[in-house]
C-alpha positions in Angstrom: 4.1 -21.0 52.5 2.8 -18.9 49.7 4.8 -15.6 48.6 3.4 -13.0 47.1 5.2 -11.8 44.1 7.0 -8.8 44.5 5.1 -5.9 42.3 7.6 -3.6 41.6 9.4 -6.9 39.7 5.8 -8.0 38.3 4.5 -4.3 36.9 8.0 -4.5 34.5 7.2 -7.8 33.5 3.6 -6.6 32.8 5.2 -3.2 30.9 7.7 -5.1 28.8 4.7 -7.3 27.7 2.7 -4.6 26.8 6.0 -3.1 25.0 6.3 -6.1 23.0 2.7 -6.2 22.2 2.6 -3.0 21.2 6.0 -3.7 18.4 4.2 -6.5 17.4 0.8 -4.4 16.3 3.0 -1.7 15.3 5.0 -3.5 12.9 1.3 -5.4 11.6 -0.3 -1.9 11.0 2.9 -0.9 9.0 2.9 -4.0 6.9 -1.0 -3.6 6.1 -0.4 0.0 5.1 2.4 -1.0 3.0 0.4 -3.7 1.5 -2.6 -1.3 0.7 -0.3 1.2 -0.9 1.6 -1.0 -3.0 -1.8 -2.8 -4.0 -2.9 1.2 -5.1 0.2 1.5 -6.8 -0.3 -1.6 -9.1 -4.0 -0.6 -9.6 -3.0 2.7 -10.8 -0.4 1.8 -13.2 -2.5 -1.1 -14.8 -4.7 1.7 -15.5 -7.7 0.1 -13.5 -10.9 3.0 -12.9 -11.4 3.5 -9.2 -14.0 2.1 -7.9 
């Protein structure tokens, strides 16, 4: 009636989840530090004090 899934075949489907969630974050955290450097950058070349 009801098979059970074979786990060998659902822990890869779980790690290549986890693999793409952890690209996905990976590639977010990048951007954001990107974005926070080049927003520094602008800041310190329109001569703006630091605050």
């Amino acid at each position: 009636m009801n098979e059970l899934p074979d786990p060998t075949a659902q822990a890869t489907l779980v790690r290549k989840r986890q693999r793409a969630r952890a690209t996905a974050l990976a590639i977010i955290l990048f951007a954001f530090v990107i974005l926070v450097f080049a927003i520094s950058i602008a800041k310190i070349k329109a001569g703006m004090p630091h605050a």
